[in-house]
C-alpha positions in Angstrom: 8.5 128.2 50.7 5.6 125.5 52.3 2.0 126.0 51.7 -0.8 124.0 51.1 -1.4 123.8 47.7 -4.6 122.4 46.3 -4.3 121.3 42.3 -7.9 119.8 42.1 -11.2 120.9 43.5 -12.1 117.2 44.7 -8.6 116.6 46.8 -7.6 118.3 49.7 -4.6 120.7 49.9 -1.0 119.2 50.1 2.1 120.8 51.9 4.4 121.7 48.7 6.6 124.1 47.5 5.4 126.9 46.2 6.9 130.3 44.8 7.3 133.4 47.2 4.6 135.9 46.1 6.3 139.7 45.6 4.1 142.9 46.5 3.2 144.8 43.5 2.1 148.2 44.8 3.5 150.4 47.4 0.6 149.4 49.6 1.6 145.4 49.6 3.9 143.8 51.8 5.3 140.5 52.4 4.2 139.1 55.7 5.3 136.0 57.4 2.3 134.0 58.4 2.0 133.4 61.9 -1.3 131.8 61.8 -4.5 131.0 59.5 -7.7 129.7 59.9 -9.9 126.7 58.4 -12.9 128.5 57.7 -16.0 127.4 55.6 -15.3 129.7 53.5 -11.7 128.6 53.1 -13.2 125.1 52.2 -15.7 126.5 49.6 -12.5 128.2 48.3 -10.7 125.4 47.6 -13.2 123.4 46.2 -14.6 126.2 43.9 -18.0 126.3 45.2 -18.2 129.4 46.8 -19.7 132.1 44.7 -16.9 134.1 44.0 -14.4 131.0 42.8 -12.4 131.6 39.7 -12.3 128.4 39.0 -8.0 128.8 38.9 -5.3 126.3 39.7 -3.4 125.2 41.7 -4.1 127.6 44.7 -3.4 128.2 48.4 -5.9 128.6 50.0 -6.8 130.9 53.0 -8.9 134.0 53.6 -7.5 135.9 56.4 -4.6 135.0 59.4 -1.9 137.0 61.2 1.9 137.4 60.2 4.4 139.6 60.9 5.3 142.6 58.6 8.6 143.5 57.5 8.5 146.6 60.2 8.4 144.1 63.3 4.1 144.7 63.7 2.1 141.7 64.4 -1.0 142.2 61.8 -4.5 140.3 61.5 -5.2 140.4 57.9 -7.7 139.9 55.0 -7.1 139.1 51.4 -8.6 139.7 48.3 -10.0 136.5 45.9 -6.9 135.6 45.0 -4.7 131.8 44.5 -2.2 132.9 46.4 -3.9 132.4 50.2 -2.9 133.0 53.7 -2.3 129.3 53.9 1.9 129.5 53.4 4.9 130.5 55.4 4.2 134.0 53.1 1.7 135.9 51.8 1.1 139.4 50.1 -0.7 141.6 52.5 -2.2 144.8 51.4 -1.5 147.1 54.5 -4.6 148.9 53.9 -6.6 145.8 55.3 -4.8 144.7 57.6 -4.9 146.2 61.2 -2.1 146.4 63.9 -2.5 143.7 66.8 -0.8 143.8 70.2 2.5 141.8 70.4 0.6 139.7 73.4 -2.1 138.7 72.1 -2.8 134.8 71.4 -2.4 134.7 67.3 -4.2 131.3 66.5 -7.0 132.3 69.4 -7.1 136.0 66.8 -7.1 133.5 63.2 -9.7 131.7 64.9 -11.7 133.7 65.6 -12.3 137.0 63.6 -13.9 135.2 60.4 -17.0 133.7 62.3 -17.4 136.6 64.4 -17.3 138.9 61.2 -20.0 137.4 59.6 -22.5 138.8 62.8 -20.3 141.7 63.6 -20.3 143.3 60.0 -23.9 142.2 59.3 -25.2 144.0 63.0 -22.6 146.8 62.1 -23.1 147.5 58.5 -26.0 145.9 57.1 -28.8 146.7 59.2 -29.3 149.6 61.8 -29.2 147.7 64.9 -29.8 149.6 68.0 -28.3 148.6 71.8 -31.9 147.6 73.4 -33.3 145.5 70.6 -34.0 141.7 70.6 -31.9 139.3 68.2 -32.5 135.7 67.5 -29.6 133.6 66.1 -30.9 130.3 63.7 -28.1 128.2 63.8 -26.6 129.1 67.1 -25.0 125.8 67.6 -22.1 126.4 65.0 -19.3 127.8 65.0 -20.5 131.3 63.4 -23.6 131.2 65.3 -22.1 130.6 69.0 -20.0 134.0 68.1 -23.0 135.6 66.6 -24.9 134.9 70.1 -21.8 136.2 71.6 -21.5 139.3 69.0 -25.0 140.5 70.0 -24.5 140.8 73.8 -21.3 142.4 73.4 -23.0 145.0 71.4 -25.8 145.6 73.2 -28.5 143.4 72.3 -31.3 143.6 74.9 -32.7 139.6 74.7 -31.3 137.0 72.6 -32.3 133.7 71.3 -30.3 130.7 70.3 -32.2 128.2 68.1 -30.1 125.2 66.5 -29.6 121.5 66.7 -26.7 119.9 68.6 -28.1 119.9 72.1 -24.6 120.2 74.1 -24.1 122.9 72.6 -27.7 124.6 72.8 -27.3 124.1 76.7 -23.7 126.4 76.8 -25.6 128.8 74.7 -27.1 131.1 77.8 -23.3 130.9 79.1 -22.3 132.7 75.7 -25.0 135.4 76.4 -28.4 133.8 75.1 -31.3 134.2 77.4 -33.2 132.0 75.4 -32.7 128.9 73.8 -34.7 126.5 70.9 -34.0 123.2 69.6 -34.4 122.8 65.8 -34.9 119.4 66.1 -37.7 117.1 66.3 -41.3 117.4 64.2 -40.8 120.8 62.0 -44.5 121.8 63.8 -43.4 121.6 67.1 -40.2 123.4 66.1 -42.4 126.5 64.6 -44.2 126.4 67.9 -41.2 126.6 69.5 -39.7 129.3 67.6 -43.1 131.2 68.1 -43.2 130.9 71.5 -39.6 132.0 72.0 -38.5 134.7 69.5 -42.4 136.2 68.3 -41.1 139.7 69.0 -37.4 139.5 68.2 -36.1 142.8 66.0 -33.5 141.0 64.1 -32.7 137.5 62.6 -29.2 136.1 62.1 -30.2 133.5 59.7 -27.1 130.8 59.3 -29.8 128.1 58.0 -31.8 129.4 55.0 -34.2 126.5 53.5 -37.2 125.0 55.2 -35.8 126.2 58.6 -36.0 129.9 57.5 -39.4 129.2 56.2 -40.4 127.9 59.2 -39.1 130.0 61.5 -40.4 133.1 59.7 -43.8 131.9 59.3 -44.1 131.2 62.9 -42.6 134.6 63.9 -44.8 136.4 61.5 -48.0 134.1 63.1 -47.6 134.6 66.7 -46.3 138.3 66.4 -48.2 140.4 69.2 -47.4 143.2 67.9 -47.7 143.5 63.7 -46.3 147.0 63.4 -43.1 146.1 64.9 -40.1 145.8 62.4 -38.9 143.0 61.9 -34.8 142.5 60.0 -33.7 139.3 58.7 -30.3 138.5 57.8 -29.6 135.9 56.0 -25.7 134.4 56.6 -25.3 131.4 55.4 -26.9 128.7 53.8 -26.6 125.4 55.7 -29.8 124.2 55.6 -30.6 124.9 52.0 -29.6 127.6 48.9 -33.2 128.3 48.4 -36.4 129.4 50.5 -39.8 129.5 49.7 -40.7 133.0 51.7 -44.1 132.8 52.1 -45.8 136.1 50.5 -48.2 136.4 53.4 -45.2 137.5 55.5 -43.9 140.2 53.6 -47.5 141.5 53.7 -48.3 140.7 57.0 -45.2 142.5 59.2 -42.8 145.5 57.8 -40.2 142.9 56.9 -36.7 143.4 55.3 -34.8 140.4 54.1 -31.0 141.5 53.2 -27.8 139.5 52.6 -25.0 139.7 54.6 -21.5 138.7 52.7 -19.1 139.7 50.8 -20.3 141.9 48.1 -22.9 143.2 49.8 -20.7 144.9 52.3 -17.9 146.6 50.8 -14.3 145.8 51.2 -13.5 149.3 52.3 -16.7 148.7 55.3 -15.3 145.5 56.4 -11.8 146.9 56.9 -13.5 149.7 58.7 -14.9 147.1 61.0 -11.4 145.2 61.5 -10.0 147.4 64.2 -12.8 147.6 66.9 -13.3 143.7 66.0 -9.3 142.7 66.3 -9.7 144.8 69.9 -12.5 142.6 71.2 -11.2 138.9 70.0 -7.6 139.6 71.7 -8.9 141.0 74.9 -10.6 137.5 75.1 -14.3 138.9 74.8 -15.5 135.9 72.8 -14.9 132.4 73.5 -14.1 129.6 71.0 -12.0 126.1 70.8 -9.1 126.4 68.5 -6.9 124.1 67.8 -3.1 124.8 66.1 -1.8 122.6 63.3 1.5 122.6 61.5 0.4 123.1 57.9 2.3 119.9 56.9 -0.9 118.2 58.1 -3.0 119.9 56.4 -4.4 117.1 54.9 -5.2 115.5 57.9 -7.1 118.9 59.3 -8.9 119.1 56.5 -10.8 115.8 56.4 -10.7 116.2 60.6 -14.4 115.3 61.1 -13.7 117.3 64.7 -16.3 120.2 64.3 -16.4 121.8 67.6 -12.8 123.1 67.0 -11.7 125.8 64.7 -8.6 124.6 63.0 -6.3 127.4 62.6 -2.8 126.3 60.5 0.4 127.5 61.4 3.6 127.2 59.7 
């Protein structure tokens, strides 16, 4: 069969041959991919930086898609770490992770979209106690992840959200995704603390996709202009575009009841993001949450994976 193979962590993947994989327990079937996405996380994959790389070769690589099982059902599906990814004309799929999709819905639109709106959904859903009513603000809202995590928190009931990140064309469509707020991140880091002061003092909940100086910033400022000191205040932390590290100020953990918690896999179980699949699947193929994807046959994969197009998600078909 075709899949992109990568055989060194510095190289994109190539379209080769590769063995069939066989199910080896009765919950495993062989799917045929329909269509799989070019996440981050698939790139930290294949170039064994992400924190749970094995450092094996070769690999395909691929975190999640929808095929079609051998009973005719149209399935979105996760895998597990493993080399053989979702990025091949097959793939193992343990049924137990996997969840049922309608036979109309768009598949590339579904591979597109469920990993960046999983990363808000599960850490709103699973992570923290978020309540319909309270206040969210998203840093790094002009990504991918962070337009659906704008769009993740109105859909489940966040009362005022704010969108705080760089690209300006994209800030502006922000308050059409749901924000009823927006903050540039760029310009002199002082003014931008002001900003974020001014703007999201009183917000319940951080969606951090930035960590380093931004999250320093940005939580100093909060912390500062805070009207109200007993009010709770939940940060999330993402991702970490900005920086693997953050100097959190002490003052702030003394200052406000603050909780800082991870959001990732790991930290959320495998068993609680499968739990989260079905209600998730439901809202991305009823075309509740709007992003650009764009299909490509996975014998140009190389060229989709040094495409320096961000504002599209990639999704590869076969």
């Amino acid at each position: 069969m075709r899949a992109a193979v990568v055989t060194s962590f510095d190289a994109p993947p190539t379209c080769q041959d590769f063995p069939t994989p066989t199910p080896r327990t009765p919950d495993e079937v062989l799917v045929d991919v329909v269509a799989a996405g070019l996440h981050p996380r698939v790139r930290s994959q294949a170039d064994g930086s992400h924190y749970t790389s094995s450092d094996e070769l070769p690999l395909v690589p691929g975190i999640d898609g929808v095929g079609l099982a051998p009973d005719g059902s149209l399935r979105y599906f996760i895998l597990p770490d493993t080399p053989m990814g979702a990025m091949a004309e097959r793939t193992v799929v343990d049924l137990r992770r996997s969840v049922v999709l309608a036979d109309d819905c768009d598949p590339v639109l579904v591979a597109a979209a469920m990993n960046p709106a999983m990363s808000s959904w599960v850490a709103l859903r699973r992570r923290v106690g978020f309540q319909p009513g309270q206040s969210v603000l998203v840093l790094g809202a002009t990504g991918n992840a962070g337009q659906m995590a704008v769009q993740v928190a109105r859909y489940l009931g966040a009362g005022h959200v704010v969108g705080a990140g760089r690209r300006p064309e994209r800030l502006a469509g922000l308050t059409d995704l749901g924000a009823d707020v927006t903050v540039s991140l760029t310009g002199d880091p002082a003014d931008v603390a002001h900003r974020i002061g001014q703007a999201a003092s009183d917000v319940s909940i951080v969606i951090d996709y930035l960590w380093g100086p931004p999250t320093v910033d940005s939580m100093r400022a909060i912390v500062m202009d805070r009207a109200d000191t007993s009010l709770p205040l939940t940060w999330i932390e993402v991702g970490s575009i900005a920086g693997p590290t953050a100097a959190i100020p002490s003052a702030a953990l003394r200052a406000v009841p603050l909780q800082i918690v991870g959001s990732g896999q790991g930290s959320v179980s495998t068993d609680d993001i499968a739990a989260e699949l079905a209600d998730l699947a439901t809202a991305v193929a009823a075309g509740t949450f709007r992003i650009d994807a764009r299909a490509v046959p996975i014998t140009e994969i190389e060229l989709a994976w040094v495409d320096p197009n961000n504002d599209e998600r990639i999704v590869i078909v076969p």
